[in-house]
Residue, then its C-alpha position, 0 to 999 in steps of 0.5 A: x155717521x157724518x153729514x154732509x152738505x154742499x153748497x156748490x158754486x155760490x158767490x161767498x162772502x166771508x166778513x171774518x176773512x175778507x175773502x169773496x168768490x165763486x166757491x164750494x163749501x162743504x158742511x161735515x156734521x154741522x161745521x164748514x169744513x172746506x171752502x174752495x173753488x170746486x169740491x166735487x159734487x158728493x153729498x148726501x145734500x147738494x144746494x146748487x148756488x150758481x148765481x145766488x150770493x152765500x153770507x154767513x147767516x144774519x145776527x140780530x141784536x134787536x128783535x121783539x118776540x112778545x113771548x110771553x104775554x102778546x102772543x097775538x102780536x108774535x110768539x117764539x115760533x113766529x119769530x123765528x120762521x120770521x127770522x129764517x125767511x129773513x136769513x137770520x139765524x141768530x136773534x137776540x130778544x128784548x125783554x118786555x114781555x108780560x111779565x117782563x124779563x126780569x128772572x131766570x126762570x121766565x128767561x129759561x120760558x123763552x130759552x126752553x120754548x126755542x129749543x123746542x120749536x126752532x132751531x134759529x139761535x135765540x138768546x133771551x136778553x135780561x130786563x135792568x130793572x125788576x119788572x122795568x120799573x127803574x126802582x130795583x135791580x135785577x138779580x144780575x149775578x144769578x142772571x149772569x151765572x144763568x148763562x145770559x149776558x145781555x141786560x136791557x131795558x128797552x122801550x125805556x130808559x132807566x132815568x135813574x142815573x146812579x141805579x144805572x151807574x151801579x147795574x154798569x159796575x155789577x153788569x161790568x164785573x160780569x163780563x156782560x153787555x147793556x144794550x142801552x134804549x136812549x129816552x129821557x122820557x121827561x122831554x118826550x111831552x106825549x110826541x109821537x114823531x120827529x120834531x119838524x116842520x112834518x109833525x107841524x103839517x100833520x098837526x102832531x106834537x114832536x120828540x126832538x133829537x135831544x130826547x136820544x142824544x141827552x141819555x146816549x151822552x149821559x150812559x157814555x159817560x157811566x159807561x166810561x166809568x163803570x167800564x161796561x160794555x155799551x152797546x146803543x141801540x137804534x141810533x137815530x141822530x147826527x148827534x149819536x153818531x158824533x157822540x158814539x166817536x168820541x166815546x171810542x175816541x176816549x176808550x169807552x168800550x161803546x158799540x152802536x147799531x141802526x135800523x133800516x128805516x133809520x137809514x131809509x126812510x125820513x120824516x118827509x115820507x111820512x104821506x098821511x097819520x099813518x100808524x104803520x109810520x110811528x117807531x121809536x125813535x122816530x123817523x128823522x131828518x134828511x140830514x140825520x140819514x146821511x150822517x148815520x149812512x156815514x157812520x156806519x160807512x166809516x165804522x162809528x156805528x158798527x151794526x144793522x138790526x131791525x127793532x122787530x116790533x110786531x103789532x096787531x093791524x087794529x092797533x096799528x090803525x088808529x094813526x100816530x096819536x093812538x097806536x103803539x110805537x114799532x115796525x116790524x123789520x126782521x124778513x126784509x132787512x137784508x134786501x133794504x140795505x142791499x137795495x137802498x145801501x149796497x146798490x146805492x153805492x153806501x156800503x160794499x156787500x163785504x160790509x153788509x156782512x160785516x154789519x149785519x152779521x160779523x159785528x153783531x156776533x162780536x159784540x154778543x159774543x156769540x159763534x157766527x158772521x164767518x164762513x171760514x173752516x171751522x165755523x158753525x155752518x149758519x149760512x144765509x144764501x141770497x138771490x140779489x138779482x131778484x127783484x119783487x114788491x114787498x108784500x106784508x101778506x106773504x110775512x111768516x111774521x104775525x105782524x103786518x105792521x110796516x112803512x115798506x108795504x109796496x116798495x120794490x127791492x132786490x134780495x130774495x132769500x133763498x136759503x136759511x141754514x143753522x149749524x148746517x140744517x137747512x131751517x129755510x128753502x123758499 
């Protein structure tokens, strides 16, 4: 017997047709099946939206669930009760994980464990290299006859640039993605934050932007002539962005992503050797924002994720010098970028959606970022008016660890729902 779902008198956003409005959308066994001005009231299960903003559910492509191995960091089901409070409903997640993901049977752990736990679509990411080594290839034919078509090695580059040049050409043959961690680690000489006049006030040894920008280079280029699909990770300079437009410029088939605390927060508001501060790449410039806040206006830069990178507070609390690099970011994305980029006058709420979920799904090739008839019902419902105080205490998440404790934004999730299941009601 069907199942039916209204969602009554939302204001929808749908990136996929350009469409916005007050509208119902009726939800049949898991799939939109209408979506109009008013479609009644009759449902077994009613969600009055009046006032609320309806987007397709958020896709993240950058999401570290440190399952298996540091699970007092996060494990799958922390994850993604993090990622349902966020309005996310699909998640890609990074393979360095102890042991690292690197073979089918340690994806199928990860794939195996979602199934069971969540209904949140979790895709688990291959590593490059065994074991993240940059010496071997993984095995990228079985990985991809698995079902998994994303390859990363993230955390690290692979320094190597002829292994890398052959994992593009075997990764092209495919049909699959890289989604490429830019470090030329040689040049990094134990730097813990952006290179200026901040790490010289806080005494602290810099990561200069080159560190990014000489491998963003140099894989656009591989990636020109193995014709593989790049997709970079957590831009964080003016240089990528210029980087990026001129590989789509050449026909290189490169997208892009960046983080919200790389379009929020810079260097200069870093207060203290506060550990909750340090990520990779690092907290830049002023003017670094700007042009990344440009890129993804005009398109060079083609998507939000999060880097979700969850740490224990002991290890987050020893400053910059000693504890490890990351933030977590996957429950309070959605009302950064609206607070800051949206209300801010950067973006339109049309393209949010558009970022933060049409693109991404695009580039994973997966179903979502629509709410047209016929899409899988993954619908995030959101009140933007709302407005409240960050507080790391009230996470889903294990992680605790983030610069945004005590800001005050606008965008209360208020419903998560995957293939018409409401996972999420606050």
């Amino acid at each position: 017997m069907s199942k039916q779902l209204l969602i009554r008198g939302g204001f929808v956003v749908d990136p996929d047709t350009g469409e916005e409005g007050i509208r119902d959308i009726l939800v049949t066994d898991g799939i939109i099946t209408k979506c109009a001005p008013s479609l009644g009231d009759k449902a077994d299960e009613v969600i009055d939206a009046a006032g609320l903003t309806v987007l397709p559910g958020l896709v993240d492509l950058h999401v570290h669930l440190r399952d298996p191995g540091q699970t007092y960091k996060e494990d799958v089901g922390s994850g993604a009760r993090a990622a349902a409070r966020g309005g996310v409903t699909t998640l890609l997640a990074m393979p360095n994980t102890r042991p690292v993901m690197d073979r089918v049977e340690r994806i199928s752990y990860v794939e195996n464990k979602a199934r069971s736990l969540t209904k949140i679509r979790i895709f688990q990411s291959s590593a490059i290299t065994k074991d993240m080594r940059g010496e071997e290839l993984v095995n990228i034919e079985e990985i991809c006859r698995h079902g998994v078509m994303a390859f990363s090695e993230d955390g690290k580059s692979v320094m190597n640039a002829a292994l890398m040049k052959d994992a593009m050409e075997r990764i092209a043959a495919c049909g699959g993605l890289i989604c490429d961690h830019c470090e030329e680690i040689g040049m990094v000489r134990g730097g813990v934050m952006n290179d200026d006049e901040n790490a010289a006030r806080l005494s602290l040894p810099g990561i200069s932007n080159a560190v990014e920008d000489v491998i963003a280079a140099r894989d656009a280029i591989l990636a020109k002539a193995s014709g593989v699909r790049l997709h970079l990770c957590h831009c964080s300079t003016a240089d990528s962005v210029k980087i990026i437009a001129g590989a789509k410029a050449e026909g290189v088939r490169i997208s892009a992503e960046v983080c919200p605390h790389h379009l929020i927060l810079s260097s200069d508001d870093i207060p203290e050797d506060n550990g909750n501060f340090k990520m990779n790449p690092p907290l830049r410039s002023r003017k670094d924002i700007e042009a990344l806040r440009e890129g993804l206006r005009n398109g060079t830069i083609d998507c939000i994720s999060t880097d979700h990178a969850p740490h224990s507070e002991e290890e987050k609390s020893y400053g910059f010098m000693q504890s490890p690099f990351g933030i977590v970011g996957i429950e309070t994305s959605a009302a950064l970028i609206y607070t800051e980029l949206v209300k801010g006058g950067v973006l339109t709420l049309m393209q949010m959606a558009e970022k933060m979920s049409l693109n991404p799904a695009r580039i994973l090739g997966v179903p979502g970022g629509s709410l047209k008839e016929g899409s899988a019902a993954d619908i995030a419902i959101f009140d933007f008016e709302e407005s409240y105080v960050i507080d790391p205490l009230e996470f889903a998440s294990k992680g605790r660890n983030t610069p945004f404790a005590g800001k005050r934004v606008y965008g209360r999730t208020k419903y998560t729902i995957v293939g018409g299941e409401v996972i999420y009601a606050e």
